[in-house]
C-alpha positions as CSV (number, residue, x, y, z in Angstrom):
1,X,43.2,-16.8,28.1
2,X,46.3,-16.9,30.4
3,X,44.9,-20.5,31.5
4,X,44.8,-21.3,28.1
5,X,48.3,-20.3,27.2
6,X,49.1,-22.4,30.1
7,X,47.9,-25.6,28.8
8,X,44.8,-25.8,31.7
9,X,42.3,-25.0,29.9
10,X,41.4,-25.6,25.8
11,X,41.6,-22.2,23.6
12,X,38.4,-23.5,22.2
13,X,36.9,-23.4,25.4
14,X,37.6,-19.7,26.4
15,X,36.8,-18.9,22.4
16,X,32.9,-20.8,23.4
17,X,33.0,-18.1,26.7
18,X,34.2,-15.3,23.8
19,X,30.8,-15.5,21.9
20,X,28.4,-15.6,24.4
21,X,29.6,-11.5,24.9
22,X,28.4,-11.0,21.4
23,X,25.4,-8.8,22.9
24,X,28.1,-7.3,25.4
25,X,27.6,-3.1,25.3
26,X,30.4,-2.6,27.3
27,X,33.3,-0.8,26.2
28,X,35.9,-2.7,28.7
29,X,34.5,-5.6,28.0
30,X,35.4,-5.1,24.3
31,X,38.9,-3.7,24.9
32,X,39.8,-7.0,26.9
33,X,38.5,-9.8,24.3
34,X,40.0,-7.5,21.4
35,X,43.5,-7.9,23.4
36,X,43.1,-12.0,23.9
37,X,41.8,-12.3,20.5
38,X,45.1,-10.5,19.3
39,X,47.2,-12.9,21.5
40,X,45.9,-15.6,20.5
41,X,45.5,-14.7,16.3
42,X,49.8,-14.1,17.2
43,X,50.4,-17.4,18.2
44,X,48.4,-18.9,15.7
45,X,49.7,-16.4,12.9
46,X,52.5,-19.6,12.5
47,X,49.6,-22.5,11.7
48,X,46.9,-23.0,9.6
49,X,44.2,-21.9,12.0
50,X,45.8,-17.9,11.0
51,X,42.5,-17.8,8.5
52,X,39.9,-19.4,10.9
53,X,40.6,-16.6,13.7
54,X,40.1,-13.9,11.5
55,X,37.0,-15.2,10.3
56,X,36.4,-15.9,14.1
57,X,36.9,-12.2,14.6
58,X,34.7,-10.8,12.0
59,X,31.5,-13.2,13.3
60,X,32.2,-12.4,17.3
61,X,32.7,-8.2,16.2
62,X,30.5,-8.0,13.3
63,X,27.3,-7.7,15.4
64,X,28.3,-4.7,17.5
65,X,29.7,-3.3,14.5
66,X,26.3,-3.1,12.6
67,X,24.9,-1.7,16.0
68,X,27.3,0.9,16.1
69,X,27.6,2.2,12.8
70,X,30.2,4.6,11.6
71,X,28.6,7.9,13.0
72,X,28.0,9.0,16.4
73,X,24.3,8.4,17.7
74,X,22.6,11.6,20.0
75,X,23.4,11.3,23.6
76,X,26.4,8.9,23.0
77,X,29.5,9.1,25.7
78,X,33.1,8.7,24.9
79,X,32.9,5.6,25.6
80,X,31.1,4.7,22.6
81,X,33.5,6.5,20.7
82,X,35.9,4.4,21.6
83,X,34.0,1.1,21.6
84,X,33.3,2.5,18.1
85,X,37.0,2.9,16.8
86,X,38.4,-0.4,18.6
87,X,35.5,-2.6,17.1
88,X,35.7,-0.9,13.6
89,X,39.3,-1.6,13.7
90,X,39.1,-5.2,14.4
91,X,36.7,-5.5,11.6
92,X,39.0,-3.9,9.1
93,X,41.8,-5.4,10.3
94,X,40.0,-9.1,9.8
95,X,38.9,-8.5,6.7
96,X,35.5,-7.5,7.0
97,X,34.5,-6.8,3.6
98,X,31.7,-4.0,4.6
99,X,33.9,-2.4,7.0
100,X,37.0,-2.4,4.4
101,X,34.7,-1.2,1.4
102,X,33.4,1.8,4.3
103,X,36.7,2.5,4.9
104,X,38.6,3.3,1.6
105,X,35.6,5.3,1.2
106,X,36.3,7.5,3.8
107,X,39.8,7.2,3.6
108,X,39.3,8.7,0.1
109,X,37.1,11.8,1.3
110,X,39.9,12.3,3.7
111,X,42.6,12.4,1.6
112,X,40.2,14.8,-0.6
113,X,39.4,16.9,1.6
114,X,35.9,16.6,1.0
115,X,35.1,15.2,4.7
116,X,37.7,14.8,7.3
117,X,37.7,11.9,9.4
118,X,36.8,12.4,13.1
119,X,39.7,11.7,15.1
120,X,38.3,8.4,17.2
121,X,37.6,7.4,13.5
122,X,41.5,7.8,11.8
123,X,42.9,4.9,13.6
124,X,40.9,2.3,12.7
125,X,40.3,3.8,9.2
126,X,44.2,4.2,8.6
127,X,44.8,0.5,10.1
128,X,42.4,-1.2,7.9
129,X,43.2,0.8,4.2
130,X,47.2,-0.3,5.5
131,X,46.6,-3.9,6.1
132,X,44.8,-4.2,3.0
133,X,46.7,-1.9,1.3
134,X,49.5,-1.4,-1.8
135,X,52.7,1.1,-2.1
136,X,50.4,4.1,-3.1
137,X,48.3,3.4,0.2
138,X,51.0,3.7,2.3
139,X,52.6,7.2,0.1
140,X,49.4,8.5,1.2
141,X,50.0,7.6,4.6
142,X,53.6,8.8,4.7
143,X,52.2,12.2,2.7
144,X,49.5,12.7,5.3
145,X,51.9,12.2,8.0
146,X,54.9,14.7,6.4
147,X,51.9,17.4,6.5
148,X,50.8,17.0,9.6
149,X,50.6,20.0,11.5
150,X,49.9,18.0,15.2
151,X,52.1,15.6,16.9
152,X,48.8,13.6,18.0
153,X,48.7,13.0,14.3
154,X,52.0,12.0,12.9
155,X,52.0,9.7,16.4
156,X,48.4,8.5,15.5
157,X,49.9,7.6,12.1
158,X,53.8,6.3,13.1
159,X,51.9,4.1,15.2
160,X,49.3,2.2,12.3
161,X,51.7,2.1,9.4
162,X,53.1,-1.5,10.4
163,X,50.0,-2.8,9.2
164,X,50.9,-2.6,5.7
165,X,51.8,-6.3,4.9
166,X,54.1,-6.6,1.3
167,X,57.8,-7.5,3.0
168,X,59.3,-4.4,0.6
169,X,56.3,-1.9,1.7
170,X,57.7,-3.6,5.5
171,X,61.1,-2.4,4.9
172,X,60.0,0.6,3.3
173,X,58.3,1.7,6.8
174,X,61.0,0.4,8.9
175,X,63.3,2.5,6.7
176,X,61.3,5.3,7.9
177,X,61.6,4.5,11.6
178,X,64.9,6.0,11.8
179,X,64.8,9.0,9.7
180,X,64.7,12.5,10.3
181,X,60.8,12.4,9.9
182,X,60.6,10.7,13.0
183,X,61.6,12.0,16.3
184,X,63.7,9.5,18.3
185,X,61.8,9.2,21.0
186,X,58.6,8.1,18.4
187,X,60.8,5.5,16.2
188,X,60.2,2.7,19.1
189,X,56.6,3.3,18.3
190,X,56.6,2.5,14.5
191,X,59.2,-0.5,14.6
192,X,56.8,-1.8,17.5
193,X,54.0,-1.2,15.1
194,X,55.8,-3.3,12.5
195,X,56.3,-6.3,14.8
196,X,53.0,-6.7,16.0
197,X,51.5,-5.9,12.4
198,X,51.6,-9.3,11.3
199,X,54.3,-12.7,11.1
200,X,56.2,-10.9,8.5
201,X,56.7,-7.9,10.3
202,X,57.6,-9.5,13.4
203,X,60.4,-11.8,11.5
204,X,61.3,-8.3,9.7
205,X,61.2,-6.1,12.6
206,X,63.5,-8.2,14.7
207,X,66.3,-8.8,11.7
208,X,65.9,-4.7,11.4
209,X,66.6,-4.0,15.1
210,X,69.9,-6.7,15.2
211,X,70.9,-5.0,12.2
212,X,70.6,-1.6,13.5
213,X,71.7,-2.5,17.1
214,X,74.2,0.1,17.7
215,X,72.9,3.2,16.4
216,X,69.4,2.1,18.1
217,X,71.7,1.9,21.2
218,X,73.9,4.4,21.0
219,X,70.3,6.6,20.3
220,X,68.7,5.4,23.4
221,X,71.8,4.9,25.9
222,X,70.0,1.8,27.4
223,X,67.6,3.6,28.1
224,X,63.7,2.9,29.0
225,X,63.2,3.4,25.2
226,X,65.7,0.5,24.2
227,X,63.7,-1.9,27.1
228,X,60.7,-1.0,25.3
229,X,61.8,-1.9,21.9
230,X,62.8,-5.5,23.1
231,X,59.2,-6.1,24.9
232,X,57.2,-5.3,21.5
């Protein structure tokens, strides 16, 4: 993909190579075409071809999905957990209708307390109920996280809830960022969230931080933190 972005190669090239690992078992192998194929959907989240990469996404990931399933087989590693929650969230996150009809469903049992989500499962399931979500999916979020009783999970959820997509729900979670309900040192993590979320959240997230420049600066002293928030 780098050769791509350079101009030496053609994207449509290195998306041919992306399909032939369709059969691919390998967990790094998944990681590193999930992170080109979330690259490249950026830069195309401005054109028309936003649509055709998502449905790209849901034909190169739905294979291994169906393989996988949503519960852990006997004599599985932790690798296949994790191949499990990256490939699940891709799905989700592309629109897969299966995956997204699987996933309110547990999210629902969740929330009920009738069957807790495992926690290699939460991201995924929390990314894809978000991204296709409304104001009372992410009140749930923001409920879940308030009664967290674990860091791990209030970070697990600061770090998801920029997938929501309506511009106020956007603001709404940006809003968040810099309350009390979020520790400073975690508020990085849900603005970043928020910018890589999708092309309104990036437009949103950067008009939030020039808005907010001094307190953010004043609260991180130029810090590694404030380095950080201008990468994402």
């Amino acid at each position: 993909l780098p050769q791509a972005r350079a101009g030496i190669i053609s994207t449509v090239e290195v998306l041919k190579v992306m399909e032939a690992f369709v059969n691919e078992p390998n967990y790094t192998v998944w990681s590193d075409l999930s992170c080109n194929l979330g690259i490249l959907s950026t830069l195309l989240s401005h054109t028309d071809f936003h649509e055709d990469i998502q449905v790209f996404v849901r034909d190169v990931f739905s294979p291994i999905g169906e393989r996988l399933g949503w519960d852990p087989k006997p004599g599985e590693g932790h690798l296949d957990a994790l191949l499990r929650g990256l490939v699940l969230g891709k799905l989700g996150k592309a629109g897969h209708k299966a995956t997204l009809e699987e996933a309110r469903r547990r999210f629902k049992d969740h929330v009920e307390g009738k069957h807790i989500l495992s926690a290699d499962l939460r991201s995924p399931v929390y990314v894809t109920v978000l991204k296709h979500g409304d104001s009372s999916t992410l009140d749930t979020m923001l409920k879940l996280h308030k009664q967290a009783d674990m860091q791990e999970e209030k970070n697990r959820i600061e770090r998801v809830l920029g997938a929501i997509s309506q511009p106020e729900l956007i603001q709404k979670v940006l809003t968040f960022a810099l309350s009390e309900e979020v520790r400073p040192q975690d508020t990085v993590s849900v603005i970043g969230g928020v910018a890589g979320g999708s092309k309104q959240g990036r437009k949103a997230a950067w008009k939030f931080v020039r808005d907010n420049w001094e307190e953010l600066y004043n609260r991180y002293q130029g810090g590694f933190l404030i380095s950080r928030l201008i990468k994402v």
